[in-house]
PDB file of N, CA, C and O in Angstrom, chain B, residues numbered from 101:
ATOM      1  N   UNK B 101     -11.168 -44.608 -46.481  1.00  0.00           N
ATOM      2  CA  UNK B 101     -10.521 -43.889 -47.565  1.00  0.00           C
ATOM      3  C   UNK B 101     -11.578 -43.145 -48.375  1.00  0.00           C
ATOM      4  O   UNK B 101     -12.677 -43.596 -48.697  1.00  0.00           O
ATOM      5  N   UNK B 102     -11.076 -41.923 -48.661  1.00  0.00           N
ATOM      6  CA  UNK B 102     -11.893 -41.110 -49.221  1.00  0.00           C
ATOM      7  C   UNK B 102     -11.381 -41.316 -51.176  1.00  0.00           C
ATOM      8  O   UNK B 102     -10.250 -41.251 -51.656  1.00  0.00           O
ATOM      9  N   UNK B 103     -12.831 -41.589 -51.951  1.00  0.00           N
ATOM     10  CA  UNK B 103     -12.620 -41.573 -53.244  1.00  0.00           C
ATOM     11  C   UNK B 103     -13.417 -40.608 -53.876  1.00  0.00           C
ATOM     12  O   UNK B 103     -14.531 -40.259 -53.486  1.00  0.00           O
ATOM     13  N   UNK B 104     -12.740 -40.127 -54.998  1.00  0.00           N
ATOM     14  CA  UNK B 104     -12.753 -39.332 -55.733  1.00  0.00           C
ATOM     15  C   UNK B 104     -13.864 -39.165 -57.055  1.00  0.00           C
ATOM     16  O   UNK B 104     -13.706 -39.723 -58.141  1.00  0.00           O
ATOM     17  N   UNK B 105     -15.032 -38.257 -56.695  1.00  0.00           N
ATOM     18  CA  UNK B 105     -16.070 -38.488 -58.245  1.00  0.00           C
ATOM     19  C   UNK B 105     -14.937 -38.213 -59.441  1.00  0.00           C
ATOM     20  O   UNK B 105     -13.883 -37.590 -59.576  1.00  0.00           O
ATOM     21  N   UNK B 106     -15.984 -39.229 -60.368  1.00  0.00           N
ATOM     22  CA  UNK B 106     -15.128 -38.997 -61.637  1.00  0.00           C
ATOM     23  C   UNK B 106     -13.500 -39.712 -61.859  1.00  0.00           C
ATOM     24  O   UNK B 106     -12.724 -39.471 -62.783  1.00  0.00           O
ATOM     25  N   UNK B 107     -13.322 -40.520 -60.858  1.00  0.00           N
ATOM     26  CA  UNK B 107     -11.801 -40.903 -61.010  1.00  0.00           C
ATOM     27  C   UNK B 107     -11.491 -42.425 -60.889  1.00  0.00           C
ATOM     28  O   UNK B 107     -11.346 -42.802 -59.726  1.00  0.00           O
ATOM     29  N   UNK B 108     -11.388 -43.172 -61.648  1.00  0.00           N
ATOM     30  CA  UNK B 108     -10.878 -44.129 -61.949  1.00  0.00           C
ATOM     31  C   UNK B 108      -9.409 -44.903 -61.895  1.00  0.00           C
ATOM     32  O   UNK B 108      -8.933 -45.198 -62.991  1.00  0.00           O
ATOM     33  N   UNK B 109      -8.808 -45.182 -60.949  1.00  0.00           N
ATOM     34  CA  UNK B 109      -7.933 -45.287 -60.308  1.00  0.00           C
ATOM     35  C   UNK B 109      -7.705 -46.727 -60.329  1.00  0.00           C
ATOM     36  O   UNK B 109      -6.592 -47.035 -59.903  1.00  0.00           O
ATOM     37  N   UNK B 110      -8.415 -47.661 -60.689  1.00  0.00           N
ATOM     38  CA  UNK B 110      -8.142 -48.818 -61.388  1.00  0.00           C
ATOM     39  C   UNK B 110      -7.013 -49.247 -62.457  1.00  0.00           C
ATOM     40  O   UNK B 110      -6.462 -50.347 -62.452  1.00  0.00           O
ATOM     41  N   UNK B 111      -6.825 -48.493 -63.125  1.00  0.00           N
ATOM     42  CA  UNK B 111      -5.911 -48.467 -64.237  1.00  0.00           C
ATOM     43  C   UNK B 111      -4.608 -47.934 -64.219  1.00  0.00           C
ATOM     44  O   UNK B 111      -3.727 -48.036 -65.073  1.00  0.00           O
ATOM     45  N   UNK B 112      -4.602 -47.245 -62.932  1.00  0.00           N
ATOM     46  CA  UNK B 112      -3.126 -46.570 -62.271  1.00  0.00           C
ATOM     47  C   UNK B 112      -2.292 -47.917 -62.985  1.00  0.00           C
ATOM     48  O   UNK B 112      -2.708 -49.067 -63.126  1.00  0.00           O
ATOM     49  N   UNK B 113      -1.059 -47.371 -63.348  1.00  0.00           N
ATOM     50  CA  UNK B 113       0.206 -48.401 -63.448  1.00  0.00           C
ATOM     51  C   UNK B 113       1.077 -47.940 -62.518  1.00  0.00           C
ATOM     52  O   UNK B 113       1.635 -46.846 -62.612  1.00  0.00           O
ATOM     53  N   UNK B 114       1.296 -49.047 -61.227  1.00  0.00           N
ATOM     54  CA  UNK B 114       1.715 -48.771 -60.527  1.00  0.00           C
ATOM     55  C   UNK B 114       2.799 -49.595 -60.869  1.00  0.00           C
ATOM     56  O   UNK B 114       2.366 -50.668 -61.290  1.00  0.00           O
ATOM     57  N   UNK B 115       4.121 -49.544 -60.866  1.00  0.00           N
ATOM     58  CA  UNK B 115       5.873 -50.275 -61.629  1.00  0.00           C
ATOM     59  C   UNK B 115       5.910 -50.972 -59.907  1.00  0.00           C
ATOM     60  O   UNK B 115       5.566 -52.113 -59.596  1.00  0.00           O
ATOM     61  N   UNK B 116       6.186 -50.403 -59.421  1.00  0.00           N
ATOM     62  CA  UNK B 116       6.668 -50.529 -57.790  1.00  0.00           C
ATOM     63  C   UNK B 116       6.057 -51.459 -57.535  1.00  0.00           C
ATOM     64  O   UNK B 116       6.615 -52.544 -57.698  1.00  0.00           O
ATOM     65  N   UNK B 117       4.846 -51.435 -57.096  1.00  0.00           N
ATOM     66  CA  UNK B 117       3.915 -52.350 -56.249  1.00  0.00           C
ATOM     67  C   UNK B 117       3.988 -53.574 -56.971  1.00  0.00           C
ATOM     68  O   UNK B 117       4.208 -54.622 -56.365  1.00  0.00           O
ATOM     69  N   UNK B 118       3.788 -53.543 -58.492  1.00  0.00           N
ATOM     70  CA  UNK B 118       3.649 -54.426 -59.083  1.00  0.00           C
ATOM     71  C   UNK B 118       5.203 -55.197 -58.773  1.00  0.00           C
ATOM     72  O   UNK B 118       5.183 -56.272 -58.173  1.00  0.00           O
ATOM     73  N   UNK B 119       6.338 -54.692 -59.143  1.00  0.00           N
ATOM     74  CA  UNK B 119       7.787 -55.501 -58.728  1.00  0.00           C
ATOM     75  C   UNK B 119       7.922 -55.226 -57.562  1.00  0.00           C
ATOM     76  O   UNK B 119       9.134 -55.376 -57.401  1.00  0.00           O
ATOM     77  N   UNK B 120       7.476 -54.898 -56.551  1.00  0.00           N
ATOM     78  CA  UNK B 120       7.325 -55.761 -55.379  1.00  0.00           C
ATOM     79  C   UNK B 120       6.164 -57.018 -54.512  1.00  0.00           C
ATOM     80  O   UNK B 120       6.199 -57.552 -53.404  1.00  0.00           O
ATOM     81  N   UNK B 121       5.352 -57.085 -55.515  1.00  0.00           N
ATOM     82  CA  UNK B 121       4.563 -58.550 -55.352  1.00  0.00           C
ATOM     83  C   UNK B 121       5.522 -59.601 -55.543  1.00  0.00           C
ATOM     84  O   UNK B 121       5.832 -60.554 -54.829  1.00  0.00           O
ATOM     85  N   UNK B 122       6.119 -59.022 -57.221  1.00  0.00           N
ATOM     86  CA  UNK B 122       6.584 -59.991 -57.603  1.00  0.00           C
ATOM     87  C   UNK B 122       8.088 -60.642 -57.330  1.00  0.00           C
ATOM     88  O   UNK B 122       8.564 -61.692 -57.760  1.00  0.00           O
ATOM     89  N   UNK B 123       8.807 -59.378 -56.234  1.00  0.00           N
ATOM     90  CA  UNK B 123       9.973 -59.968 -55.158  1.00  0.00           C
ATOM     91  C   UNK B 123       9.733 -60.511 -53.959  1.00  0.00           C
ATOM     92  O   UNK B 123      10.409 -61.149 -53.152  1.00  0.00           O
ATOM     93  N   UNK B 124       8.649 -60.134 -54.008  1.00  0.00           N
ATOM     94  CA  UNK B 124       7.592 -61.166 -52.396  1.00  0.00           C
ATOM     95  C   UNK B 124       7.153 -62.686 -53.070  1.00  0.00           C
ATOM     96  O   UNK B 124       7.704 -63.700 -52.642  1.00  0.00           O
ATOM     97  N   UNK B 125       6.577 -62.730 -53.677  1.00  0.00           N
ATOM     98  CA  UNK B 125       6.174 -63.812 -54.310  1.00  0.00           C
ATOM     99  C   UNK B 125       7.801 -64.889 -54.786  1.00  0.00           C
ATOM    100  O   UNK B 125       8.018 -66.038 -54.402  1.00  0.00           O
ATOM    101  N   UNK B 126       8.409 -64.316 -55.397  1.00  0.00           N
ATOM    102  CA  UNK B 126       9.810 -65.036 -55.336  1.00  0.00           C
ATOM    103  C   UNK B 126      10.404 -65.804 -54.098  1.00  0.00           C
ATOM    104  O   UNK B 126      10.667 -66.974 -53.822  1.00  0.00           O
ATOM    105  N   UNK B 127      10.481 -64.680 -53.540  1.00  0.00           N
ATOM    106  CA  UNK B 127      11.243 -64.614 -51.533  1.00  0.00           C
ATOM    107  C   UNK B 127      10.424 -66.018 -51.314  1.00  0.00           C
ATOM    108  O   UNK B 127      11.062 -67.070 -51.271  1.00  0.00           O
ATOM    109  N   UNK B 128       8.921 -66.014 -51.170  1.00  0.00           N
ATOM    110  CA  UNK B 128       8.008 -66.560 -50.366  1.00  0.00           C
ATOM    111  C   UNK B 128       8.230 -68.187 -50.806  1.00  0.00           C
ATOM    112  O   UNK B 128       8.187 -69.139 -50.026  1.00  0.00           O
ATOM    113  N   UNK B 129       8.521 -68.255 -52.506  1.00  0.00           N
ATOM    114  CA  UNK B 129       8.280 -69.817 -52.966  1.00  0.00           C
ATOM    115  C   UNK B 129       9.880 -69.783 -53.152  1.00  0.00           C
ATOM    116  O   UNK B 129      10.257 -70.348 -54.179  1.00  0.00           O
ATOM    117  N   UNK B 130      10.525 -69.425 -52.636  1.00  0.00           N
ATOM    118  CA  UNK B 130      11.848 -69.648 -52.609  1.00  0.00           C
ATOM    119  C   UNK B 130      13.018 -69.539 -53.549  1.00  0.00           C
ATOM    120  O   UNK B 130      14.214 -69.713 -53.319  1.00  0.00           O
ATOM    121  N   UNK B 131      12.271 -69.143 -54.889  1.00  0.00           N
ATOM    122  CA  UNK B 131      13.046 -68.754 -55.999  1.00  0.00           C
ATOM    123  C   UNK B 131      14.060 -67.625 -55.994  1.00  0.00           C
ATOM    124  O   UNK B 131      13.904 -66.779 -55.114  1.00  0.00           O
ATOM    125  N   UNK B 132      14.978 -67.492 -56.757  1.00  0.00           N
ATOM    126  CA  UNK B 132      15.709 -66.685 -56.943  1.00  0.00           C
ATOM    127  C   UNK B 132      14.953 -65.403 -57.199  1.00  0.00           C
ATOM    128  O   UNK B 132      13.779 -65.562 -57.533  1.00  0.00           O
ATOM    129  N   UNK B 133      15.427 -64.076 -57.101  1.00  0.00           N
ATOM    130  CA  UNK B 133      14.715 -63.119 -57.182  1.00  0.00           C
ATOM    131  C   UNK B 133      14.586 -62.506 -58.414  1.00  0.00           C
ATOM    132  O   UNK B 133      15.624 -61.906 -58.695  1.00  0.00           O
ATOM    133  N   UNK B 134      13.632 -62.404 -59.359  1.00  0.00           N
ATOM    134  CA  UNK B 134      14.372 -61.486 -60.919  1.00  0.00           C
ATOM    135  C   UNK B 134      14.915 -60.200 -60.428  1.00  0.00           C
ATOM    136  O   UNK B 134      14.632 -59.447 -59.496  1.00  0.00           O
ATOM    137  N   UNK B 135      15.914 -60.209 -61.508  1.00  0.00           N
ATOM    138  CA  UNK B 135      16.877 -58.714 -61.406  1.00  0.00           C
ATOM    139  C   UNK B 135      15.992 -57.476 -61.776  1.00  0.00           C
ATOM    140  O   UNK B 135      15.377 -57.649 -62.829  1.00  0.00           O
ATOM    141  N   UNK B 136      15.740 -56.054 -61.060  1.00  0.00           N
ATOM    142  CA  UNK B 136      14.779 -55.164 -61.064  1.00  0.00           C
ATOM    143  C   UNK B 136      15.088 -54.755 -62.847  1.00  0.00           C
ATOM    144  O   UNK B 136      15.969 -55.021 -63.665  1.00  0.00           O
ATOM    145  N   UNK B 137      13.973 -54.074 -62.839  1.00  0.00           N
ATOM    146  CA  UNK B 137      14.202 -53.205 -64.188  1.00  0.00           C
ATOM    147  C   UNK B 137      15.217 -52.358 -64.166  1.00  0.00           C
ATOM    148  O   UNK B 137      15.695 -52.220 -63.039  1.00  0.00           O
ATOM    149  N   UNK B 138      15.791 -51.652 -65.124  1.00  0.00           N
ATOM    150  CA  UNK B 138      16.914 -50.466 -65.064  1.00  0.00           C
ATOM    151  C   UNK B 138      15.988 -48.914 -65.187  1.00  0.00           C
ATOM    152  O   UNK B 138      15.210 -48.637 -66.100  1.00  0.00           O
ATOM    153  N   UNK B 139      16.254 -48.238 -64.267  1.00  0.00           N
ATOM    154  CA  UNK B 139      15.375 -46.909 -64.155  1.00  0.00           C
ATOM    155  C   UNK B 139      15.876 -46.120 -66.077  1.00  0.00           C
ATOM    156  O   UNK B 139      17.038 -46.112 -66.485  1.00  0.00           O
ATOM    157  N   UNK B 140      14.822 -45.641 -66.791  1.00  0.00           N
ATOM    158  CA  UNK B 140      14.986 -44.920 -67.829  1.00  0.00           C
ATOM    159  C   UNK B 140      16.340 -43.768 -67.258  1.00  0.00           C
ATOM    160  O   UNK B 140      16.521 -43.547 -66.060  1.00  0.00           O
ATOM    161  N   UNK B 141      17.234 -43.102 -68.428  1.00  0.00           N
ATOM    162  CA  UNK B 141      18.400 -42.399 -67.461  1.00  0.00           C
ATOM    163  C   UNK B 141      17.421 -40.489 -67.581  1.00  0.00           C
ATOM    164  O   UNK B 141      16.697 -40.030 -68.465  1.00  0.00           O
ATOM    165  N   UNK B 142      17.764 -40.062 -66.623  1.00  0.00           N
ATOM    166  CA  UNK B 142      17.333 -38.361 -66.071  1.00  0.00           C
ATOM    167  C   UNK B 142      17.006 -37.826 -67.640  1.00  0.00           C
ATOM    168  O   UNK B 142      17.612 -38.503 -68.470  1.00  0.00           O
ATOM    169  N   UNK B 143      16.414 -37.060 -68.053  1.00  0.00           N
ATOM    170  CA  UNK B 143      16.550 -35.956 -69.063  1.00  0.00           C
ATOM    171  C   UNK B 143      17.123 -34.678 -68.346  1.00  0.00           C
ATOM    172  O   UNK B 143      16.713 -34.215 -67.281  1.00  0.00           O
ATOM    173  N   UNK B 144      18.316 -34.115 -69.256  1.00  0.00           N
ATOM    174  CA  UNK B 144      18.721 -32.842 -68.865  1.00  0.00           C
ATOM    175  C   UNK B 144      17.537 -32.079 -69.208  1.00  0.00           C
ATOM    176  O   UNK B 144      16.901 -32.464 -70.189  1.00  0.00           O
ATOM    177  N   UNK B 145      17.146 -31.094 -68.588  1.00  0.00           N
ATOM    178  CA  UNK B 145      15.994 -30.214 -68.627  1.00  0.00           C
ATOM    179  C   UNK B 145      16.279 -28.931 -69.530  1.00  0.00           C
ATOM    180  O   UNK B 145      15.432 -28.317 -70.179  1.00  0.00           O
ATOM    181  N   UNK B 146      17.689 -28.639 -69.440  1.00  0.00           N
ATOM    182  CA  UNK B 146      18.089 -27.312 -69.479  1.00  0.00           C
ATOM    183  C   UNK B 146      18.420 -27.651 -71.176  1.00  0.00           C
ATOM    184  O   UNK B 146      17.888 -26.978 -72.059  1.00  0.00           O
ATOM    185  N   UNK B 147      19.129 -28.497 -71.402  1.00  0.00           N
ATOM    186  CA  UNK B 147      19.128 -29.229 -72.222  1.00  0.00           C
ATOM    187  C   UNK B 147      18.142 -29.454 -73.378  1.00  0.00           C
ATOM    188  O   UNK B 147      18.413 -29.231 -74.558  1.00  0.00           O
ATOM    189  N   UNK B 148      16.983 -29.913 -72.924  1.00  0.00           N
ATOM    190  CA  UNK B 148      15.870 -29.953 -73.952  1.00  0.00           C
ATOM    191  C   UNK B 148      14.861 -28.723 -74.088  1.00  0.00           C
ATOM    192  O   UNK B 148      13.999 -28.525 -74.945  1.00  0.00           O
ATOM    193  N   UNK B 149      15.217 -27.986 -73.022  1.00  0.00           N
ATOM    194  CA  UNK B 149      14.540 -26.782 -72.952  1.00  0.00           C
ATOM    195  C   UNK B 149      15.160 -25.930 -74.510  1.00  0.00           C
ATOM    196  O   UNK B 149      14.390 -25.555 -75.395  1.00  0.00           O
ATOM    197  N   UNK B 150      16.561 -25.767 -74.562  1.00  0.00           N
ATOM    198  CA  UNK B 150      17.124 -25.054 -75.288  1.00  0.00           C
ATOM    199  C   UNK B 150      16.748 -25.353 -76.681  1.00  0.00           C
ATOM    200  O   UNK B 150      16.312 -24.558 -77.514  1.00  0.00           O
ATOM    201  N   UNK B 151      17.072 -27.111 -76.867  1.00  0.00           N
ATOM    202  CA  UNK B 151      16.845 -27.342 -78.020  1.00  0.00           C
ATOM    203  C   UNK B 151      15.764 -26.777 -78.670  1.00  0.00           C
ATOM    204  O   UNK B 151      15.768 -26.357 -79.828  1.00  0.00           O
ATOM    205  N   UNK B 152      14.257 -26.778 -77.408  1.00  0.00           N
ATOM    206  CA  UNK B 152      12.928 -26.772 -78.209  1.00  0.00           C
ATOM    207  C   UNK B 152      12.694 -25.209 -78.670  1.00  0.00           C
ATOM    208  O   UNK B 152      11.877 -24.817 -79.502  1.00  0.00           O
ATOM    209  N   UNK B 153      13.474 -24.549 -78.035  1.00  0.00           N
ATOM    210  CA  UNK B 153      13.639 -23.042 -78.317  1.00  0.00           C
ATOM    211  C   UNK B 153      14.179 -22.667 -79.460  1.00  0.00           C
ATOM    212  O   UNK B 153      13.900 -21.739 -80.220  1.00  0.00           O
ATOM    213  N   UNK B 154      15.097 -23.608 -79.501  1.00  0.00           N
ATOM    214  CA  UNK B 154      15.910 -23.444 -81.152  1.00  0.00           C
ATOM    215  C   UNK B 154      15.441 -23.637 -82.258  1.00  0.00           C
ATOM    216  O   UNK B 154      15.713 -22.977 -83.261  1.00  0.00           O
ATOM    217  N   UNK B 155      14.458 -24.841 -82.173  1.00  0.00           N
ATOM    218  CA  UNK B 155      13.766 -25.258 -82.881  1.00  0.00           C
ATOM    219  C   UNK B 155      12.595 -24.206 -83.463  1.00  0.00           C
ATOM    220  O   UNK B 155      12.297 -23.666 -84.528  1.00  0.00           O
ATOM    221  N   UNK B 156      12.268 -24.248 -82.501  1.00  0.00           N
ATOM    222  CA  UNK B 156      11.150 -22.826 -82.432  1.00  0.00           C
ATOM    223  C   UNK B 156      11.624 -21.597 -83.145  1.00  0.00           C
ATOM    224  O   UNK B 156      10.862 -20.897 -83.812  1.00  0.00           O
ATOM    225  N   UNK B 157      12.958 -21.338 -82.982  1.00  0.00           N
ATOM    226  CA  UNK B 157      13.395 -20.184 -83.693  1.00  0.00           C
ATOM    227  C   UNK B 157      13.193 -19.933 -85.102  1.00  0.00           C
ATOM    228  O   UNK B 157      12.739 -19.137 -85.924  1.00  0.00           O
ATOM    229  N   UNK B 158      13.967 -21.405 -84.881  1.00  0.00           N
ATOM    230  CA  UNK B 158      14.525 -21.380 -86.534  1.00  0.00           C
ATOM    231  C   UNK B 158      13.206 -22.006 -87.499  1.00  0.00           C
ATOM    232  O   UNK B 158      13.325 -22.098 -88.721  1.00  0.00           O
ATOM    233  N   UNK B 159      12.072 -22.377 -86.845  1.00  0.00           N
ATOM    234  CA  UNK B 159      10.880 -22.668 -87.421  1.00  0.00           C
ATOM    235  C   UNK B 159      10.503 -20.882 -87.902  1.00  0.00           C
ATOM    236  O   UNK B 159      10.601 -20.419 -89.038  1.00  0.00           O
ATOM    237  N   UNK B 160      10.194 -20.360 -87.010  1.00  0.00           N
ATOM    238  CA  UNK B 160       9.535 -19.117 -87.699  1.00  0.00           C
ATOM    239  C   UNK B 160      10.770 -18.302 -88.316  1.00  0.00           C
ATOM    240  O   UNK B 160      10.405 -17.590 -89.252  1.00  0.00           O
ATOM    241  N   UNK B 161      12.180 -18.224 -88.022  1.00  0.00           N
ATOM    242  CA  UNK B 161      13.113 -18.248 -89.229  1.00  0.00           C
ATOM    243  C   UNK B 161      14.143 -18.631 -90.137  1.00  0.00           C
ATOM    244  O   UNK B 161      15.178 -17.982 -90.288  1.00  0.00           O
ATOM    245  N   UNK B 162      13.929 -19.433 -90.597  1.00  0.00           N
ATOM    246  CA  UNK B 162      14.314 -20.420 -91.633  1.00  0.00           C
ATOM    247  C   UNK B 162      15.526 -20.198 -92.233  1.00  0.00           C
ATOM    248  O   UNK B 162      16.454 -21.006 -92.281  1.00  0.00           O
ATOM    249  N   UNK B 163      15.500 -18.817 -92.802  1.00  0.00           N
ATOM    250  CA  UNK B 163      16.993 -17.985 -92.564  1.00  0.00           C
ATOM    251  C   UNK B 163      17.036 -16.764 -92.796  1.00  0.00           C
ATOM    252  O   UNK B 163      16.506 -16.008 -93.610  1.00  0.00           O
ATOM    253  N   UNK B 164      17.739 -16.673 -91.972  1.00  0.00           N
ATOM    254  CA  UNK B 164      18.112 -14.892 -91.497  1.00  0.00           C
ATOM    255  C   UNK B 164      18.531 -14.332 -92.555  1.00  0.00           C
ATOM    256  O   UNK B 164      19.363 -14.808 -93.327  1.00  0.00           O
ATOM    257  N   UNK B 165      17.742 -12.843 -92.691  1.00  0.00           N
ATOM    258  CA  UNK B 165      17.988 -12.269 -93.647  1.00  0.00           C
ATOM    259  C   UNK B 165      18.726 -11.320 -93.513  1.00  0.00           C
ATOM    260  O   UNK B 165      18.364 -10.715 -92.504  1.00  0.00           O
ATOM    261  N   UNK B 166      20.073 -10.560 -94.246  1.00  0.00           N
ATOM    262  CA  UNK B 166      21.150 -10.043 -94.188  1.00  0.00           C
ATOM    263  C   UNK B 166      20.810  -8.935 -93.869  1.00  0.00           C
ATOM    264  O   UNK B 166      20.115  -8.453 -94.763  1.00  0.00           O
ATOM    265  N   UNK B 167      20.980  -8.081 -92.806  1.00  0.00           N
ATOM    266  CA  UNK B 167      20.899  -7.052 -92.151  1.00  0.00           C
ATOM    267  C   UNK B 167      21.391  -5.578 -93.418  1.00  0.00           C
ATOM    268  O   UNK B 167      22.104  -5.631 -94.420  1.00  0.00           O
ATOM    269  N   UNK B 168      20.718  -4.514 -92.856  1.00  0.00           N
ATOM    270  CA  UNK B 168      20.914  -3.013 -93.787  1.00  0.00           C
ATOM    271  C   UNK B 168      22.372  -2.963 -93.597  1.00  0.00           C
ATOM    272  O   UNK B 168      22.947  -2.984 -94.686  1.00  0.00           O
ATOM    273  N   UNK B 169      23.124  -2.907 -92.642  1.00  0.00           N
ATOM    274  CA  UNK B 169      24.715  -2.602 -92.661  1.00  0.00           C
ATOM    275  C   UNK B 169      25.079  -3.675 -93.629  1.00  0.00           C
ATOM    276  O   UNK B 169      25.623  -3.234 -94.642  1.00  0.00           O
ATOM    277  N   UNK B 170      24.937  -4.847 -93.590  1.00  0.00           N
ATOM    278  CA  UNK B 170      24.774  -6.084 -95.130  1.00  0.00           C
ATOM    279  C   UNK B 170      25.194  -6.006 -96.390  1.00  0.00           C
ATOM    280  O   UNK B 170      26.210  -6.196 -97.058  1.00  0.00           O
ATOM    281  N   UNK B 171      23.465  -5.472 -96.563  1.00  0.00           N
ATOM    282  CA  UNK B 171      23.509  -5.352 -98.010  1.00  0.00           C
ATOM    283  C   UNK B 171      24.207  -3.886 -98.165  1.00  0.00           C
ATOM    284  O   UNK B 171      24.520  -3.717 -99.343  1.00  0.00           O
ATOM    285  N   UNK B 172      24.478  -3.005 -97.510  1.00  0.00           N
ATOM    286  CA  UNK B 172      25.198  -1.902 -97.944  1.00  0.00           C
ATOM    287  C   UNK B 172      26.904  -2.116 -98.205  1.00  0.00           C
ATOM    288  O   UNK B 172      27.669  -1.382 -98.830  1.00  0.00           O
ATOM    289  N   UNK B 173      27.148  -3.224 -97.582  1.00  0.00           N
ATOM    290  CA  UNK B 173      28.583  -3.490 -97.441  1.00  0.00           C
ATOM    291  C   UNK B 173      29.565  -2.652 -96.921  1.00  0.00           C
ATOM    292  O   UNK B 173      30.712  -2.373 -97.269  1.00  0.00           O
ATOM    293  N   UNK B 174      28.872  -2.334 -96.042  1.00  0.00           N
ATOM    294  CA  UNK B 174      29.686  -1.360 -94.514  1.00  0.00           C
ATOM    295  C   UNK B 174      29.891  -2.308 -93.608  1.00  0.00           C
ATOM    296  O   UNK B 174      30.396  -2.025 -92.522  1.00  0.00           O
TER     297      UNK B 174
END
């Protein structure tokens, strides 16, 4: 296996590997198996995309200022 300068790969958190030792290790001493974690649920993308845009908007304008047809009252 080829490793990488500069990379530290020790500290990876690997979820998987780790809950599958620990459904091997169950299996093996005969225990019941713990129930897996529950996966975090999807983020809509499109979704948070919009929001952060909105946000963004309304950061640089705070509030809209009444247009020339407006204040003329046309």
């Amino acid at each position: 296996m080829q490793e990488m300068i500069g990379v530290d790969d020790s500290v990876d958190d690997d979820r998987y590997a780790h809950a599958l030792e620990q459904l091997v290790d169950a299996v093996v001493a005969g225990d019941e198996p713990a129930e897996p974690p529950r996966p975090e649920p999807a983020v809509d993308l499109m979704t948070a995309l919009q929001q952060s845009v909105d946000e963004a908007r309304s950061a640089r304008h705070p509030a809209k200022r009444p247009s020339s047809v407006d204040r003329e009252g046309k």
